[in-house]
C-alpha positions, 0 to 999 in steps of 0.5 A: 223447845217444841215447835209450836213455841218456837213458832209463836217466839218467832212470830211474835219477835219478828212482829215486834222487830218489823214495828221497831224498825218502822218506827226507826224509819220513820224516825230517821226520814222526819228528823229536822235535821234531815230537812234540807236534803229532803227539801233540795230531794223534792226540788231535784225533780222539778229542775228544768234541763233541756237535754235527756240525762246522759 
């Protein structure tokens, strides 16, 4: 295997694998099932506390 082959399988693969595993994230954080915790995640920040995090 030459090395400009081995580069262009590497580019190439390593391209399609970084949008596979986006599209898989993206996936994982949208599902409907996920809703309550993303939902009770976005609360979580705007709950009033009146002392500092310990």
């Amino acid at each position: 295997m030459s090395h400009d082959l081995a580069l262009l399988l590497a580019k190439s693969f390593g391209l399609f694998y970084l949008i596979v595993f986006s599209v898989l994230i993206v996936l994982h954080t949208y599902r409907p099932s996920r809703k309550a915790q993303l939902d009770q995640a976005a609360r979580a920040i705007l709950n009033a506390e009146d002392r500092p995090c310990p």
